[in-house]
TORKE-848648 format. One record per residue (C-alpha): x, y, z; chain; residue in one letter; residue number from 1. Coordinates in Angstrom, 1 decimal, padded with zeros to 4 digits, always signed. Layout:
<rs>
{xx->X; yy->Y; zz->Z; unit->A; code->A; pos->NUM};
...
</rs>
This chain:
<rs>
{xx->-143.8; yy->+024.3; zz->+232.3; unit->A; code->X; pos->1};
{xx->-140.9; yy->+024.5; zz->+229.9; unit->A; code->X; pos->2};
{xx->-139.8; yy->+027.6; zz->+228.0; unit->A; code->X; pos->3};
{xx->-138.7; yy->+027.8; zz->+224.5; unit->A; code->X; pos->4};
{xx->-135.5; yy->+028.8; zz->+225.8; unit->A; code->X; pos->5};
{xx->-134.9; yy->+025.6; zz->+228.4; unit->A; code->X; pos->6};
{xx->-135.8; yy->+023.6; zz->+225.5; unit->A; code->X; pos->7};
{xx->-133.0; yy->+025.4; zz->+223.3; unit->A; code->X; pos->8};
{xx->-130.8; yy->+024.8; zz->+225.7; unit->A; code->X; pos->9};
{xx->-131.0; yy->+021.4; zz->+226.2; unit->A; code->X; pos->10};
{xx->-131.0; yy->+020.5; zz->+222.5; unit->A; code->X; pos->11};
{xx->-127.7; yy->+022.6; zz->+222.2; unit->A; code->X; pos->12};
{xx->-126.2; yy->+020.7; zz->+225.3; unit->A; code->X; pos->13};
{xx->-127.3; yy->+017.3; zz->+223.7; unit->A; code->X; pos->14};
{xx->-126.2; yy->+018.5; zz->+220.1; unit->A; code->X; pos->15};
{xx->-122.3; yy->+019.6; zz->+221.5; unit->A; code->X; pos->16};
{xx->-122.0; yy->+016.0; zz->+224.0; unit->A; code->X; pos->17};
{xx->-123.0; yy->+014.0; zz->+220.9; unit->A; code->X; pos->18};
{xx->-120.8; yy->+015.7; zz->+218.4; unit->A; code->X; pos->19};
{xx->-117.9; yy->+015.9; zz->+220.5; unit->A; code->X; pos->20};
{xx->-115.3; yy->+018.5; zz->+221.4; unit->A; code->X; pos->21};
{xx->-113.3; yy->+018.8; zz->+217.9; unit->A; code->X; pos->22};
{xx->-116.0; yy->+019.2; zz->+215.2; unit->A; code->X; pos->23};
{xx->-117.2; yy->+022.7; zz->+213.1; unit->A; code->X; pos->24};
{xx->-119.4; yy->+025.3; zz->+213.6; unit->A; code->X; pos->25};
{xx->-120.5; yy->+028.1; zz->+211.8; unit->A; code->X; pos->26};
{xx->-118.7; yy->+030.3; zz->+214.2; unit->A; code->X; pos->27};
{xx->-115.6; yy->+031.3; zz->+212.4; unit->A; code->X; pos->28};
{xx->-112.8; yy->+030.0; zz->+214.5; unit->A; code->X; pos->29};
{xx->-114.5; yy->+027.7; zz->+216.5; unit->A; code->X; pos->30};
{xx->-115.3; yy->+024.3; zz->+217.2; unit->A; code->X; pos->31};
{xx->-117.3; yy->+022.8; zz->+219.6; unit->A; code->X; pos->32};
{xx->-115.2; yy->+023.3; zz->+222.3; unit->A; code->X; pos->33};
{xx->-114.9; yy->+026.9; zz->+221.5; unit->A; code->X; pos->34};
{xx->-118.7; yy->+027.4; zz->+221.4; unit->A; code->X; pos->35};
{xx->-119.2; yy->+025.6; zz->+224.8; unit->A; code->X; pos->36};
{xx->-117.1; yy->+027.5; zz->+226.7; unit->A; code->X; pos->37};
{xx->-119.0; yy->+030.7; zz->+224.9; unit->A; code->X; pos->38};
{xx->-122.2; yy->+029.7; zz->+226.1; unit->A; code->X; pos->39};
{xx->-120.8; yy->+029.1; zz->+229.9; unit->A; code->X; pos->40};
{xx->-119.0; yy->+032.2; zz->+230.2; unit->A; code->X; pos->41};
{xx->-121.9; yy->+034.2; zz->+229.1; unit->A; code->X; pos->42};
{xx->-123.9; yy->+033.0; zz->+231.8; unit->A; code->X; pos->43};
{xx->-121.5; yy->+032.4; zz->+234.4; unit->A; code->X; pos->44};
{xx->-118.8; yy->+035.2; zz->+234.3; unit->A; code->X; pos->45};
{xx->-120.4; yy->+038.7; zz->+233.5; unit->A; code->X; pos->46};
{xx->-117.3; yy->+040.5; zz->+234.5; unit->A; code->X; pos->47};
{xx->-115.9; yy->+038.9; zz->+231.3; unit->A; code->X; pos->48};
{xx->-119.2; yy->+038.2; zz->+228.8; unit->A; code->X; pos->49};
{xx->-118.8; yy->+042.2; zz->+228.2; unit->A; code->X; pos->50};
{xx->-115.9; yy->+041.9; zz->+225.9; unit->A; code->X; pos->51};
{xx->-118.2; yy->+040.5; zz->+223.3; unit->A; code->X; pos->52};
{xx->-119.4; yy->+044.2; zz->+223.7; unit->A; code->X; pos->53};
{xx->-117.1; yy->+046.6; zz->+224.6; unit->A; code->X; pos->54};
{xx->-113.2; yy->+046.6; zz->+223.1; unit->A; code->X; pos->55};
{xx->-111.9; yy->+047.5; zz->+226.6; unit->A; code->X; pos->56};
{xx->-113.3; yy->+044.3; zz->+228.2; unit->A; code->X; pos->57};
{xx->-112.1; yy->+041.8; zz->+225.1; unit->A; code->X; pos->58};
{xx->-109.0; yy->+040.7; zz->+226.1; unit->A; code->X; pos->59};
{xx->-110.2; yy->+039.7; zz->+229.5; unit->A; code->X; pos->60};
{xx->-113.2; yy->+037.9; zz->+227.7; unit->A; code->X; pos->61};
{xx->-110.6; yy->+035.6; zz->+225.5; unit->A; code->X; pos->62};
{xx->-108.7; yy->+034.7; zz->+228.7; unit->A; code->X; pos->63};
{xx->-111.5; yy->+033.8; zz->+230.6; unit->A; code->X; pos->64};
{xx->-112.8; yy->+032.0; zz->+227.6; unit->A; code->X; pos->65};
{xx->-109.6; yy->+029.8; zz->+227.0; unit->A; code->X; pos->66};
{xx->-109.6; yy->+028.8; zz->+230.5; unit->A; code->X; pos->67};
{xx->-112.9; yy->+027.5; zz->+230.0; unit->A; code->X; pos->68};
{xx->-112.3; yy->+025.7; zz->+226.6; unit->A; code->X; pos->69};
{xx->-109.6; yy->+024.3; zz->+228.8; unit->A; code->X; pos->70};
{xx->-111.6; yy->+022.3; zz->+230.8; unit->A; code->X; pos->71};
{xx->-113.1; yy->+019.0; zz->+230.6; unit->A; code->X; pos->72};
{xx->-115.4; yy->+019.1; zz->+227.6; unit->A; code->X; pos->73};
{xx->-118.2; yy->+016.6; zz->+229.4; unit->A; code->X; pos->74};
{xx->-118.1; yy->+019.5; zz->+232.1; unit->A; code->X; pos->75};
{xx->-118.7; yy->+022.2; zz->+230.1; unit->A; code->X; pos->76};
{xx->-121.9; yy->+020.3; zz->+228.9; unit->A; code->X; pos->77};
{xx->-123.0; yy->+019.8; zz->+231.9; unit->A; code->X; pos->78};
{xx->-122.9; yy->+023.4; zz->+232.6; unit->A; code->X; pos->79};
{xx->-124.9; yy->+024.1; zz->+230.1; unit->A; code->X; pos->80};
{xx->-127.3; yy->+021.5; zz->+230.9; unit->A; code->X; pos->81};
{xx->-127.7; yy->+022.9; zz->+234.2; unit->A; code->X; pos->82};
{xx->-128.0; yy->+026.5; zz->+233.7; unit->A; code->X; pos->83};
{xx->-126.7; yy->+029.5; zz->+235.2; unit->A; code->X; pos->84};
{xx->-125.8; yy->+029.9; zz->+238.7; unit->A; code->X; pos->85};
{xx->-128.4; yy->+030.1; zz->+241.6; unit->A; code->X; pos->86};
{xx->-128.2; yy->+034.0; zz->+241.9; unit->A; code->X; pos->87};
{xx->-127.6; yy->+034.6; zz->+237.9; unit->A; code->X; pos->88};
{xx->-130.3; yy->+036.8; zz->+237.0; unit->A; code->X; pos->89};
{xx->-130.8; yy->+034.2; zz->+234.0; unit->A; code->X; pos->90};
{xx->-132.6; yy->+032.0; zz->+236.7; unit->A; code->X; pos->91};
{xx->-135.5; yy->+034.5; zz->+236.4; unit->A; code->X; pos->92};
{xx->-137.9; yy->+032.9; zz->+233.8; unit->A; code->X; pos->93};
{xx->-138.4; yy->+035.8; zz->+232.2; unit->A; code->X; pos->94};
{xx->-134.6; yy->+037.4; zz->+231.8; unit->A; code->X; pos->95};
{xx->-134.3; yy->+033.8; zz->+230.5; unit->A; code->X; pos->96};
{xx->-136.5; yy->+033.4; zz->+227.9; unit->A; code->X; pos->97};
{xx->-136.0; yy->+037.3; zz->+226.9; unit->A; code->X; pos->98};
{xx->-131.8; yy->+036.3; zz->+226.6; unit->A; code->X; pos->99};
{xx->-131.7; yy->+033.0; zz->+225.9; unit->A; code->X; pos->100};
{xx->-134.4; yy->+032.1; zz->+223.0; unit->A; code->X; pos->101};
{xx->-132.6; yy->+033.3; zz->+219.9; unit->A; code->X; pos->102};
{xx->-129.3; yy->+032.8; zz->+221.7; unit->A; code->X; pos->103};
{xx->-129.7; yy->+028.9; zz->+222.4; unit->A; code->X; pos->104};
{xx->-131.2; yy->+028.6; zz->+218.9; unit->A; code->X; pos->105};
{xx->-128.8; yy->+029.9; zz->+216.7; unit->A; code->X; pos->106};
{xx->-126.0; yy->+028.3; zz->+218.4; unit->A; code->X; pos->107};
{xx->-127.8; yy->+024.7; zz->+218.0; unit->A; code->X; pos->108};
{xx->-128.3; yy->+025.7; zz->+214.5; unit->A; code->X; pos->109};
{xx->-124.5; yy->+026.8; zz->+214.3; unit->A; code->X; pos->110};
{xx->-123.6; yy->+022.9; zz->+215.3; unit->A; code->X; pos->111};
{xx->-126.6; yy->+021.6; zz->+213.2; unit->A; code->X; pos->112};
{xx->-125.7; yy->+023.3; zz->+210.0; unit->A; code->X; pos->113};
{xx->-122.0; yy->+023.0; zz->+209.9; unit->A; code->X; pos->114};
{xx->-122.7; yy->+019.4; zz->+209.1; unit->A; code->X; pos->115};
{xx->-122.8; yy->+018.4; zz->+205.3; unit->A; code->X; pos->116};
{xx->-125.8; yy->+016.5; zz->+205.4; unit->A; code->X; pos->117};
{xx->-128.1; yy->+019.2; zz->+207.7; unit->A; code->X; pos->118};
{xx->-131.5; yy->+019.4; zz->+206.8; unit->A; code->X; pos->119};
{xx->-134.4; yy->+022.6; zz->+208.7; unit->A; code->X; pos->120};
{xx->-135.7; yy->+021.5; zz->+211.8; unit->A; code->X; pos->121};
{xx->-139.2; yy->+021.3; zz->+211.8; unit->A; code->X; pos->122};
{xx->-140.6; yy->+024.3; zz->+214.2; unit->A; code->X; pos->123};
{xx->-143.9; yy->+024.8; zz->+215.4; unit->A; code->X; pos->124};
{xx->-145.9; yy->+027.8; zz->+214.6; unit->A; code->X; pos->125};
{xx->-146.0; yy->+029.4; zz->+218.3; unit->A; code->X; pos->126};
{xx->-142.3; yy->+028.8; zz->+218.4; unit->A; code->X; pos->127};
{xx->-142.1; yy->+030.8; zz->+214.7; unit->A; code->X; pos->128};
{xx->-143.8; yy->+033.7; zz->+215.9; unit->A; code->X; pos->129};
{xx->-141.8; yy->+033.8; zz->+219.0; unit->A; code->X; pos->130};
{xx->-138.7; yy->+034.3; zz->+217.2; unit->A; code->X; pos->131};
{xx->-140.0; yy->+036.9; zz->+214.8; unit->A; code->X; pos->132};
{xx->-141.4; yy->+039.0; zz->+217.6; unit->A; code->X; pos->133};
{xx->-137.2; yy->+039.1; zz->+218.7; unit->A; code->X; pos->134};
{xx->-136.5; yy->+039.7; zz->+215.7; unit->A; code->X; pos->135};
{xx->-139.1; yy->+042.4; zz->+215.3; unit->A; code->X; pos->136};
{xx->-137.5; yy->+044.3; zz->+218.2; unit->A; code->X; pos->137};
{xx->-133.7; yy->+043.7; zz->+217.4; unit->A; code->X; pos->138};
{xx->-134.1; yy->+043.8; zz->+213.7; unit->A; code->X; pos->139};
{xx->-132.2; yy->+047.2; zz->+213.2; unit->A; code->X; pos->140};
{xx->-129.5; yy->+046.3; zz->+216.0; unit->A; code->X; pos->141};
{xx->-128.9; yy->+043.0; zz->+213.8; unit->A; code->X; pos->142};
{xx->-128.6; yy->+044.9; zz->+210.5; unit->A; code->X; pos->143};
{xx->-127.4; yy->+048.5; zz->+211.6; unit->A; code->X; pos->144};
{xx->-124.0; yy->+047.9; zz->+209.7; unit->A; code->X; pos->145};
{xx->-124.9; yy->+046.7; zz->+206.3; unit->A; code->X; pos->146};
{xx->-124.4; yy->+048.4; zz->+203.1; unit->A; code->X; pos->147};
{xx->-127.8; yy->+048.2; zz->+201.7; unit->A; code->X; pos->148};
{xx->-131.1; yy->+048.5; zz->+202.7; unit->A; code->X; pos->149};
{xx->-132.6; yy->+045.5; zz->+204.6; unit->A; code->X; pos->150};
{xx->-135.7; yy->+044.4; zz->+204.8; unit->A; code->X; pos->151};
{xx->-137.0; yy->+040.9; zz->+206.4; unit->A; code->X; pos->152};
{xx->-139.9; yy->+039.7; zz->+205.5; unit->A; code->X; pos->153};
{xx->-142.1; yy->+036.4; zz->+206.6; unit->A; code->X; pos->154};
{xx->-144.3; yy->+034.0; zz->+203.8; unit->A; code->X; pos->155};
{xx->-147.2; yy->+036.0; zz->+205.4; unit->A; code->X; pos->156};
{xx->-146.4; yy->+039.3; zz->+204.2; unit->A; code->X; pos->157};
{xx->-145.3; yy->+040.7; zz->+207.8; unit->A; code->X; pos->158};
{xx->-142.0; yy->+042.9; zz->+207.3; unit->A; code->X; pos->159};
{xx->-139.5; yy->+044.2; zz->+209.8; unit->A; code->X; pos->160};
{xx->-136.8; yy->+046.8; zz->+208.7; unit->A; code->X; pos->161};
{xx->-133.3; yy->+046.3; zz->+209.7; unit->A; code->X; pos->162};
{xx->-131.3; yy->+049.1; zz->+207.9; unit->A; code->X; pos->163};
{xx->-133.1; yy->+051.9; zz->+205.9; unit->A; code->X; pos->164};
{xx->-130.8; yy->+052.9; zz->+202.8; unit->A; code->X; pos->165};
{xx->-131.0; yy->+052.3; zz->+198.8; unit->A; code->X; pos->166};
{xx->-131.2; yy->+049.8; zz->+197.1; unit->A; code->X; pos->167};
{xx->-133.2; yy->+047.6; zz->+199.4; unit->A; code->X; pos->168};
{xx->-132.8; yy->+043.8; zz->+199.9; unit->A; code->X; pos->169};
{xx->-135.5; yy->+041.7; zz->+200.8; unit->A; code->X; pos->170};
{xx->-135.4; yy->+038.8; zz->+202.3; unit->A; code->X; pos->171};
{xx->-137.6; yy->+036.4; zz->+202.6; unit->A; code->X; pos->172};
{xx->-138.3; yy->+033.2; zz->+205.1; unit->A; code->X; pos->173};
{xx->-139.7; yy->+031.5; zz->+208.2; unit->A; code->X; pos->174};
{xx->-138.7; yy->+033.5; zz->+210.9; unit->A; code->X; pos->175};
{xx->-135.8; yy->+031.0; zz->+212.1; unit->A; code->X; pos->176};
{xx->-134.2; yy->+031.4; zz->+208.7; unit->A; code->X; pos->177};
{xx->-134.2; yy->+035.2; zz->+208.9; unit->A; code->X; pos->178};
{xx->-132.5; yy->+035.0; zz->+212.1; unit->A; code->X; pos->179};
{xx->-130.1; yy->+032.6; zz->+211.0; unit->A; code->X; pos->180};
{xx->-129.3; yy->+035.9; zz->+208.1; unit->A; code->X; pos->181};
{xx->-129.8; yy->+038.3; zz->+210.4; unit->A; code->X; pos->182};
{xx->-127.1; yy->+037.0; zz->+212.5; unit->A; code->X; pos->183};
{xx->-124.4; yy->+036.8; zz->+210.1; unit->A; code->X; pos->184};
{xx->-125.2; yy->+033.1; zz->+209.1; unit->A; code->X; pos->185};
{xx->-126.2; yy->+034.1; zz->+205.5; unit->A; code->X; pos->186};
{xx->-125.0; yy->+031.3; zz->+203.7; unit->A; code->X; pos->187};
{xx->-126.9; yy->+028.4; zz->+206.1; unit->A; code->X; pos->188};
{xx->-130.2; yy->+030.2; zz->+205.6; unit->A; code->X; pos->189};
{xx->-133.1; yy->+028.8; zz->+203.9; unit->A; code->X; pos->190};
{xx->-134.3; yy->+032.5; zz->+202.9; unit->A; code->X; pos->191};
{xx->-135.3; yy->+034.0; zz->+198.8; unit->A; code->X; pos->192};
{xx->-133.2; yy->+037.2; zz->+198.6; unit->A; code->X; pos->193};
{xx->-134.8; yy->+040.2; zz->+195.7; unit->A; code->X; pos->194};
{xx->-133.6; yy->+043.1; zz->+194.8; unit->A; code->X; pos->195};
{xx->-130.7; yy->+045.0; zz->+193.0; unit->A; code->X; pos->196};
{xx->-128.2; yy->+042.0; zz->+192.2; unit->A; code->X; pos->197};
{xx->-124.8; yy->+044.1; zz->+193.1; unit->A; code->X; pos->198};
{xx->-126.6; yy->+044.9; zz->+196.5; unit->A; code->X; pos->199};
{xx->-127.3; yy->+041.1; zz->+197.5; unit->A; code->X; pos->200};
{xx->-124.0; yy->+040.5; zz->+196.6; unit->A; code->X; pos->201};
{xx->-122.7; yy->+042.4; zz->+199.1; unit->A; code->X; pos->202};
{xx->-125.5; yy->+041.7; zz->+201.9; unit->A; code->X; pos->203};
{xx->-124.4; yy->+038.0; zz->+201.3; unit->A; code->X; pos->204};
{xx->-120.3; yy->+038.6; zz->+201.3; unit->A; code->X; pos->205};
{xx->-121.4; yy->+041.2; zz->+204.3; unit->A; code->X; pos->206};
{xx->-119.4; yy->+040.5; zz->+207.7; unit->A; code->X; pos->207};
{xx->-121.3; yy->+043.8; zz->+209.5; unit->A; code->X; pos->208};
{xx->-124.7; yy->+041.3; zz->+210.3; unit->A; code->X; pos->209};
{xx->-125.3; yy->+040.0; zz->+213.8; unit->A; code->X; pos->210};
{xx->-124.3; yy->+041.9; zz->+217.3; unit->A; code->X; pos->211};
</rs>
């Protein structure tokens, strides 16, 4: 049966071979190329994907990266398409679907959205509440940084804090919109922001969202 994640992942893969190698995302710096090789490196050289965590391990993560981006861009889609190695632990359904989700969804969103005439997919309600329970359980990773407090909060009236701190912020969405702000894509998300109008000023201009 397919997972939300395989299905992310082949909607990014078809999203990058259809827009081609040179166009935007909403990944500062990058195009398509760029966010390819990202998503192939992550899952394919773990003795590099740690320098989007630790400083120590960056520069080897860029070099890696670049050598990648280097490559033929149809092959890069097709290792995405594919998947991870055969001994990846990302070939275990459930490490997949843990990992993968949000990550495959915000980085089709990224290609989506950059384009002028982008519209909200239309996502189905098991799929909704499958992203808020990951955002539930990240929520004060995502917003640990930010110079407010942070609060996301679904149409239903279900809330998850992401920073505790005065004033608050609360935003308000579907949960795919609050993960799109959650991750640092504020401006490409369809969310209602309330609250002290200095402090969403700065949660929007804020760089310190995301991982």
């Amino acid at each position: 049966m397919s997972t939300f994640a395989k299905r992310e992942r082949l909607l990014l893969a078809d999203l990058l071979e259809t827009a081609g190698p040179e166009e935007p995302t909403l990944c500062e710096g990058w195009v398509t190329r760029d966010l390819a090789a990202h998503v192939v490196v992550r899952e394919r050289r773990p003795d590099a994907a740690g320098g989007a965590l630790l400083k120590q391990l960056a520069p080897r993560l860029e070099k890696v990266t670049a050598e990648f981006a280097a490559k033929p861009y149809e092959e890069l889609i097709q290792l995405i398409r594919t998947g991870p190695p055969r001994f990846s632990p990302f070939q275990l359904k459930q490490i997949d679907e843990a990992a993968n989700t949000v990550e495959f969804y915000v980085h089709t969103e990224d290609v989506r959205r950059a384009q002028p005439d982008w519209s909200p997919r239309e996502l189905d309600p098991v799929f909704q509440d499958a992203l808020w329970s990951r955002l539930e359980r990240t929520a004060r990773l995502l917003g640990r940084g930010v110079p407010t407090g942070l609060v996301l909060r679904r149409p239903d009236g279900q809330t998850a804090v992401a920073h505790r701190g005065a004033p608050v912020v609360t935003v308000t969405g579907e949960p795919s919109e609050l993960l799109m702000f959650a991750f640092g894509r504020q401006n490409a998300a369809k969310v209602a922001l309330d609250g002290d109008e200095n402090a969403i000023a700065k949660l929007h201009e804020s760089k310190q969202l995301g991982i």
